[in-house]
C-alpha positions in Angstrom: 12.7 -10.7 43.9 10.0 -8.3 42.0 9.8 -4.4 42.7 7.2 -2.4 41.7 8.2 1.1 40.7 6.4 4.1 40.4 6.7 7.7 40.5 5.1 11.2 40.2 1.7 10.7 41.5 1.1 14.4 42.2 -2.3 13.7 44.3 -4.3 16.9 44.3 -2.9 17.9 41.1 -6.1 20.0 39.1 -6.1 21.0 35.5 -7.2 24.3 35.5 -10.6 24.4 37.3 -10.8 20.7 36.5 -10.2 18.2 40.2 -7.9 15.2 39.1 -8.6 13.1 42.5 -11.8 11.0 40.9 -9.1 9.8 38.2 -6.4 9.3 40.9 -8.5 7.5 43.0 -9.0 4.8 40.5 -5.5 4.4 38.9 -4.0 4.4 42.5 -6.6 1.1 42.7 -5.5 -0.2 39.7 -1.6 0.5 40.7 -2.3 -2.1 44.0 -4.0 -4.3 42.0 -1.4 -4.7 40.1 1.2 -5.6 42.8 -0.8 -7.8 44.0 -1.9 -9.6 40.6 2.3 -9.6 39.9 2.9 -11.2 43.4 5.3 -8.0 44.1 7.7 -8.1 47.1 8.3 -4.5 47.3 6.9 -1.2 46.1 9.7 2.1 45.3 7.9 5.5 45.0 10.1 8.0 43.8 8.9 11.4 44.8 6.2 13.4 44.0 4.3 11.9 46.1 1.8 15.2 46.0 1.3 17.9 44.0 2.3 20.6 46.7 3.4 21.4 50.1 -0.1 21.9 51.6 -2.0 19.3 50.0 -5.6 18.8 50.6 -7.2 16.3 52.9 -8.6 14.1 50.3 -4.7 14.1 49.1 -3.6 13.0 51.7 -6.1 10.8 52.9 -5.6 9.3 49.3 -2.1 8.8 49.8 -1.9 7.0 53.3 -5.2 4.8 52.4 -3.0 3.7 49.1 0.1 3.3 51.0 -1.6 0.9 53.1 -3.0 -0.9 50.9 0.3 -1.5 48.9 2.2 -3.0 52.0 -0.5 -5.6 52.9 -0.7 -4.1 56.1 2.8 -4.6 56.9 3.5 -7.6 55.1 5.2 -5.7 52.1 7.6 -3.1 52.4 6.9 0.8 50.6 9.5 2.8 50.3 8.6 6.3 49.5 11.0 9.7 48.8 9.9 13.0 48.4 10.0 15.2 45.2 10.3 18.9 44.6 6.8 19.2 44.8 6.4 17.8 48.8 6.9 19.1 51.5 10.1 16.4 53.5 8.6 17.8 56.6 5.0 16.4 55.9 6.4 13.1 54.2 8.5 12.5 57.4 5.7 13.2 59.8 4.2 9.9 60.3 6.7 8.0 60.5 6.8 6.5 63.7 2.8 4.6 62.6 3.9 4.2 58.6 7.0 2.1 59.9 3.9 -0.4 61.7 2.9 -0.4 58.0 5.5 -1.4 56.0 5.9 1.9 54.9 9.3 3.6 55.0 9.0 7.4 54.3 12.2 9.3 53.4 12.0 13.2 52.8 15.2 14.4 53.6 18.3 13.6 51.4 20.8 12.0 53.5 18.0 10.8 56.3 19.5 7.6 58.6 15.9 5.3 58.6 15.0 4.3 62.3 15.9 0.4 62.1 12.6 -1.6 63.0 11.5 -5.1 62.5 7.8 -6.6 61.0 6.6 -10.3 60.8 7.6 -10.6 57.2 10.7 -8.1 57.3 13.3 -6.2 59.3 15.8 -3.1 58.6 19.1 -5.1 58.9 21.1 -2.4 58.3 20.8 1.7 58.1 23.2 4.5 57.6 23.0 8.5 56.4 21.3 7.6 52.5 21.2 3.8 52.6 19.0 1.1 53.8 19.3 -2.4 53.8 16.5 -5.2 54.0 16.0 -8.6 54.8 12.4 -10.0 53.5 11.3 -13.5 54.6 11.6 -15.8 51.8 14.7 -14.4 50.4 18.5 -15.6 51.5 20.3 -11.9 50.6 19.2 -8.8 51.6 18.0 -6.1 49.7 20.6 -2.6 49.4 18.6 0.5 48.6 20.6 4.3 48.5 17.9 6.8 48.2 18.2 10.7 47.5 15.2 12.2 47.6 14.9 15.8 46.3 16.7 18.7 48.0 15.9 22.5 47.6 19.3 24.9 47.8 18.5 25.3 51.5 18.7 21.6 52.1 21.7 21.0 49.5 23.6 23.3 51.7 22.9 20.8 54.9 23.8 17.8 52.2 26.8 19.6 50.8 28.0 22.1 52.8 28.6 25.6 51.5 30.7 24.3 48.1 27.4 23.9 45.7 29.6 25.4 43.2 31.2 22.0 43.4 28.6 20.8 41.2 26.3 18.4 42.6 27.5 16.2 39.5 30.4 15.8 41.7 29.3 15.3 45.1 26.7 12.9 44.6 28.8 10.8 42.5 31.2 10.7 46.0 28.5 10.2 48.1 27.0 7.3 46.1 30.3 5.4 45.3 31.4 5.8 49.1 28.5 4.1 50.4 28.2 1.4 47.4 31.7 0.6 47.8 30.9 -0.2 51.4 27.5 -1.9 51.9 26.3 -2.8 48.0 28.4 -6.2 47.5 27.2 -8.9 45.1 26.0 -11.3 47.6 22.5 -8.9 47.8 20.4 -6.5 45.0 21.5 -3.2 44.9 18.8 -0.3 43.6 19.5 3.2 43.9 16.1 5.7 44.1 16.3 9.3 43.9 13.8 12.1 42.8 16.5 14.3 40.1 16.8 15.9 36.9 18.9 13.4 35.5 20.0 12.5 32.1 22.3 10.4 29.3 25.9 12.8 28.9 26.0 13.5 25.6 22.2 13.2 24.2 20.0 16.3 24.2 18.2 17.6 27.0 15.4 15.9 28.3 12.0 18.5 28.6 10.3 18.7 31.9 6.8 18.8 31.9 4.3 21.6 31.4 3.6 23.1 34.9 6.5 21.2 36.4 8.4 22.8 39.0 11.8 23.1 37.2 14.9 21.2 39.0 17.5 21.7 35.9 17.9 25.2 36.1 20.8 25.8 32.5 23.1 22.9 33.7 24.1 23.4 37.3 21.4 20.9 38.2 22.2 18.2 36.0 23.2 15.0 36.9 24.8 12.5 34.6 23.5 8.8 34.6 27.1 7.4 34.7 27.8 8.3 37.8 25.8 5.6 39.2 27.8 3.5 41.4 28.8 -0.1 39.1 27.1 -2.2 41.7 23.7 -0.7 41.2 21.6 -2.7 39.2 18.3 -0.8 38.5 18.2 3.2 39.7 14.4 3.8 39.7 13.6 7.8 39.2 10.9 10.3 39.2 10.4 13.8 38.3 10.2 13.4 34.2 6.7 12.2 33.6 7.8 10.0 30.7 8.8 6.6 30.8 12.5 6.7 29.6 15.5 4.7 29.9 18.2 7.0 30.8 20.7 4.2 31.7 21.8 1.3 29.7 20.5 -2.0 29.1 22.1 -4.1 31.5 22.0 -1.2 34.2 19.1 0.5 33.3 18.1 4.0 35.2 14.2 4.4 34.5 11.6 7.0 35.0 8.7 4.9 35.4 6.2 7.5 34.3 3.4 9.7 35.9 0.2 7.7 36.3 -2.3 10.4 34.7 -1.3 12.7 32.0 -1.1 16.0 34.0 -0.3 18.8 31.4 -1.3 19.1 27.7 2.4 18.6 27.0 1.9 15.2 28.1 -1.7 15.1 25.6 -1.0 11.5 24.0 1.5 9.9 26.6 1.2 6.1 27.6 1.4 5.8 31.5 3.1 2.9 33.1 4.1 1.2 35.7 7.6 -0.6 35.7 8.1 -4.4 37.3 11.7 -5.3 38.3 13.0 -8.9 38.8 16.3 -8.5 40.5 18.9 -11.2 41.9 21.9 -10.7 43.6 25.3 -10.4 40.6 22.7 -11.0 37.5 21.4 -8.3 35.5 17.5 -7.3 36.2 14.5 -7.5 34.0 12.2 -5.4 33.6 8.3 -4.8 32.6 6.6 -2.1 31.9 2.8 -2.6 32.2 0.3 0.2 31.0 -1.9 2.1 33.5 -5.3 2.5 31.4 -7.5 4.7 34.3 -7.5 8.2 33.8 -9.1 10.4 31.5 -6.9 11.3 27.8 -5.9 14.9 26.9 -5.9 16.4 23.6 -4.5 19.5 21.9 -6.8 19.9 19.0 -7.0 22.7 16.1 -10.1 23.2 13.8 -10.8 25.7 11.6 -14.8 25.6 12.0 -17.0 25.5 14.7 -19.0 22.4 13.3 -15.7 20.1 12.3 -14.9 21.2 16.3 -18.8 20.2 17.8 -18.6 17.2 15.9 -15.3 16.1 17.5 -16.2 17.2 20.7 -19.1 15.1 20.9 -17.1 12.0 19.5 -14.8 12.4 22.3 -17.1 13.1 25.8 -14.4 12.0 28.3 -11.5 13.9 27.0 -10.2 16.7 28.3 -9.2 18.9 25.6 -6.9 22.1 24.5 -9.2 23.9 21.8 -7.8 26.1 19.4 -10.4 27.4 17.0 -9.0 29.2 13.8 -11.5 31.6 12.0 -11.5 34.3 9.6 -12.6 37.0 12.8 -12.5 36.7 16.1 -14.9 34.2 17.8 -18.5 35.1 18.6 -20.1 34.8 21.3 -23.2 32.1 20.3 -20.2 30.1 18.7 -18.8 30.2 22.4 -21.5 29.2 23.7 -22.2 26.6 21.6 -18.6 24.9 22.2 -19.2 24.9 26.1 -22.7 23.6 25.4 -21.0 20.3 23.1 -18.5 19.0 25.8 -17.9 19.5 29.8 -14.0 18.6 29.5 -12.8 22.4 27.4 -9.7 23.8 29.8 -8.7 25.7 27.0 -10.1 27.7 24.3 -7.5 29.0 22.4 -9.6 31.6 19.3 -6.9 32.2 16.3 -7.2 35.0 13.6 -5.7 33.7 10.6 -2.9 35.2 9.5 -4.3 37.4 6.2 -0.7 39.2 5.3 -1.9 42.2 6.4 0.3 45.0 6.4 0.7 47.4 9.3 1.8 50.3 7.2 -1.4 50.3 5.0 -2.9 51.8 8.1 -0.4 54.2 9.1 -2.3 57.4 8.5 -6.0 57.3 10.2 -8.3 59.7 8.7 -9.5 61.4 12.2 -12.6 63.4 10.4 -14.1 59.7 10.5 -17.2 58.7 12.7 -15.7 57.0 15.8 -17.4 53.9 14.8 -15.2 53.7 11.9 -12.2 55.0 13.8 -12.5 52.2 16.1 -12.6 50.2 13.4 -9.3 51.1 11.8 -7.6 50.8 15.0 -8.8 47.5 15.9 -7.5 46.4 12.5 -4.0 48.5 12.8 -3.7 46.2 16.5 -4.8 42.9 15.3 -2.9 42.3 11.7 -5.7 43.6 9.7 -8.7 41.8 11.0 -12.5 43.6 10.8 -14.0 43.9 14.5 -16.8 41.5 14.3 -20.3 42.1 14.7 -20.7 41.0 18.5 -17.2 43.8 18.8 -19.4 46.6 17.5 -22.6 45.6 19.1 -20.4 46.0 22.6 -18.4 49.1 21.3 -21.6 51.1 20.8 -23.2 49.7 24.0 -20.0 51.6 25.7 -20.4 54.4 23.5 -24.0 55.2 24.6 -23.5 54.6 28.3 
């Protein structure tokens, strides 16, 4: 059996002032091109599905049309789980005509799926966090525990009132309970969940720039060996990084976001992740590289020629500028940068550090002309660097009003 997994797709996610949902349209494309080109029998989306609660019609529109097209109109089941940047609510809305598509949509953690039953699949089995398939073709079914992500208001309906617990704890319970009942070897056994989830012992994995934290110090963390022993693959989202958090023979993957959505990400390969699972045998796995989507850079110069030249080298990158320079940056040189490239989110000006010395200006000579006051002061606030030219033009413009 083959299972596509992907995560993190954050539709209607912007950069700054820059729309994302040209780029998204094509590497969702390429993501169903891809199943289909790999033959897939099933598709796991692991939360994130958009970037927030109230996304925008060309989102969502986006996400069913993409959805659809992933289940072959039914054919193929999607299984879908909301992240801490959806809404369950909205996720879990169309249910009752995503279930005519194939498409299982979970938002809530411990949901019970509504059993149903397609040409080319049925729900053989359901309970409170499980689900269990049967797809034509295959003799064993298919086991799949899903948690989607749950806020402190919904942890409280999971958990009860005991958080303090430690979710570490509880999930661990909740997972083994239902593994040791339903996840034998005679079928696969995957686990999905939307978490901040790591290896014990190894360092702290970063969460993205812009990310809505979930670890918040280490009440939120959850430890990768307290999957269940009959899982064999535990596909993740949230960190936007493909990573194997798991082990080799039971691996516990973040598949990656499909764009590169924060300048903390400037660099990152994007992938998709191809399962082949059997019932008692340990899966295999491929990652295969989304190439849609425009790159992101963090780039420093230290002249505004060495930075035009790059720019225009690079057309379709969206780029972090920091410009370092003697004085602060003037306007024509401003200008100019704009003028070279359409993809500048940031431009970052930086005053090289001269070693100037605050206390060389600690007496100010007041009998001065307040041109040369202002002068002194801009220099005592900005580590001893002169007010430029295009500074003084506007100074004495204020001046003389």
């Amino acid at each position: 059996m083959k299972i596509l997994h992907t995560a993190d797709w954050h539709l209607g996610k912007r950069l700054d002032r820059f729309s994302r949902l040209e780029e998204q349209v094509q590497v969702m494309d390429e993501i169903v091109q891809i199943a289909d080109t790999q033959k897939v029998d099933m598709i796991i989306v692991a939360g994130d599905l958009f970037d927030n609660f109230n996304p925008s019609v060309d989102a969502v529109e986006l996400f069913y049309k993409t959805l659809k097209r992933l289940s072959l109109n039914g054919r193929r089941p999607v299984i879908a789980i909301s992240g801490n940047h959806d809404s369950p609510n909205l996720i879990d809305a169309p249910d009752p005509l995503a279930r005519e598509c194939g498409i299982i949509l979970i938002g809530h953690p411990k949901a019970k799926v509504n059993p149903f039953e397609l040409e080319n699949f049925r729900i053989s089995n359901s309970v409170e966090g499980l689900i269990e398939l049967q797809i034509n073709g295959f003799d064993f079914p298919i086991r799949i525990l899903h948690t989607p992500y749950a806020n402190e208001i919904r942890l409280k309906e999971y958990l009860g009132e005991n958080k303090e617990e430690e979710l570490n704890k509880v999930l661990a319970e909740n997972w083994k309970q239902l593994a040791d009942e339903f996840c034998d070897s005679n079928g696969v056994n995957i686990l999905t969940a939307h978490l901040y989830m790591n290896k014990r012992g190894t360092e702290l994995l970063d969460e993205p720039d812009g990310e809505k934290p979930i670890k918040i110090g280490a009440a939120d963390l959850i430890y990768s060996d307290i999957i269940p022993d009959q899982i064999q693959y535990t596909a993740l989202g949230h960190l936007h990084g493909f990573q194997n958090i798991g082990t080799k023979e039971k691996p516990a993957i973040y598949s990656s976001s499909p764009l590169c959505y924060s300048f903390s990400e400037a660099g990152q390969t994007k992938y998709i992740n191809i399962i082949e699972a059997e019932p008692n045998r340990e899966v295999s796995y491929e990652k295969i590289v989304l190439k849609n989507g425009k790159p992101l850079a963090r780039k420093t110069f230290d002249s505004v020629e060495a930075t035009v030249a790059w720019l225009r080298e690079n057309p379709d990158t969206l780029v972090e500028l920091t410009l370092e320079s003697e004085t602060f940056l003037k306007a024509e040189d401003r200008k100019l940068l704009y003028q070279s490239h359409s993809g500048i989110v940031h431009l970052i000006p930086k005053v090289k550090n001269q070693d100037f010395n605050e206390n060389k200006l600690h007496e100010i000579n007041l009998n001065q002309d307040i041109q040369t006051l202002f002068q002194d002061y801009f220099k005592s606030k900005n580590g001893g660097q002169e007010a430029n030219e295009d500074l003084m033009k506007l100074f004495n413009e204020i001046l003389n009003a």
